[in-house]
N, C-alpha and C positions, 0 to 999 in steps of 0.2 A: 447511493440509493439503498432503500429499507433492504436487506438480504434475501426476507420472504418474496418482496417484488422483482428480483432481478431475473430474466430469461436469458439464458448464455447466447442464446439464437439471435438477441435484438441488442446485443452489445456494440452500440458502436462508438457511441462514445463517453468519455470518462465517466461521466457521469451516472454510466449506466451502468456501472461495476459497483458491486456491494462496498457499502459503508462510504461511498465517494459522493459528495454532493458538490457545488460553484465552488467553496472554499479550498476544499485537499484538490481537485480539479485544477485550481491553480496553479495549487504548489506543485502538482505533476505535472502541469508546463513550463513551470518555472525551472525547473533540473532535465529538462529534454523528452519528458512522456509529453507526445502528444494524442496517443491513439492508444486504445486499452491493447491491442494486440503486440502493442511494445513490449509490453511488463513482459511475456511469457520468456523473454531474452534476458530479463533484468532479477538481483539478488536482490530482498529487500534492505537489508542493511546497508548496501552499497547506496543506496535511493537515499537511506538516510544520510550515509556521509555527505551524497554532494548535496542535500539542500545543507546540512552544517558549512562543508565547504562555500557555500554560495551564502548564507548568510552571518557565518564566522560564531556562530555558536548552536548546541545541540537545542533542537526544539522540544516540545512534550514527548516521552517514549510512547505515549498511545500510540501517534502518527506511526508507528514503527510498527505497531499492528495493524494499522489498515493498510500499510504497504503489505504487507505480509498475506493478508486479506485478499486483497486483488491479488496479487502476484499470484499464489495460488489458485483463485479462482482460473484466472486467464491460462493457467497449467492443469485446467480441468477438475480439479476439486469445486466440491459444492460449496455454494453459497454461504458463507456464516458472519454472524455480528463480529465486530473487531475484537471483543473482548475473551474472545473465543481464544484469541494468542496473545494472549497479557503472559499469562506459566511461559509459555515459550519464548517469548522476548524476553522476560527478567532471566531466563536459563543464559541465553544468547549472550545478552547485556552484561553479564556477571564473567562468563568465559572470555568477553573482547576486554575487560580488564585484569582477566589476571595474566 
């Protein structure tokens, strides 16, 4: 959902959490989210390994920002576009390889 439209009050499902529409919705059924109130328990890097683990190769880094995106929201931060942790995921990304 567009970040400007999400209400953390009427979250209830995936779809209702910023930057998450049917498609990433999926993909966060597909690795065991089924309920936005899950993420607030979840790292988003870990979210990323197991969909690598479950599909056996790393997806776009974006996704790694919209996990990032929710996770946070669902821990109480506001709403914002995914692009918003692009600097913080390439920081992240560059430290899990050295």
């Amino acid at each position: 959902m567009n970040p400007k439209k999400v209400r953390r009050e009427s979250t209830r499902r995936l779809t209702d959490l910023p930057n998450v529409g049917p498609a990433i919705a999926k993909i966060l059924k597909s690795i065991g989210i089924d309920n936005p109130s899950e993420l607030s328990e979840c790292e988003p890097f870990e979210l990323y390994e197991r969909l690598y683990k479950l599909r056996g190769k790393w997806e776009d880094p974006c996704l790694l920002d919209v996990f990032m995106s929710a996770v946070r929201f669902m821990n109480g931060e506001e709403a914002q576009v995914w692009w918003a942790f692009t600097q913080e995921r390439k920081k992240l990304l560059e430290s899990k390889r050295s």
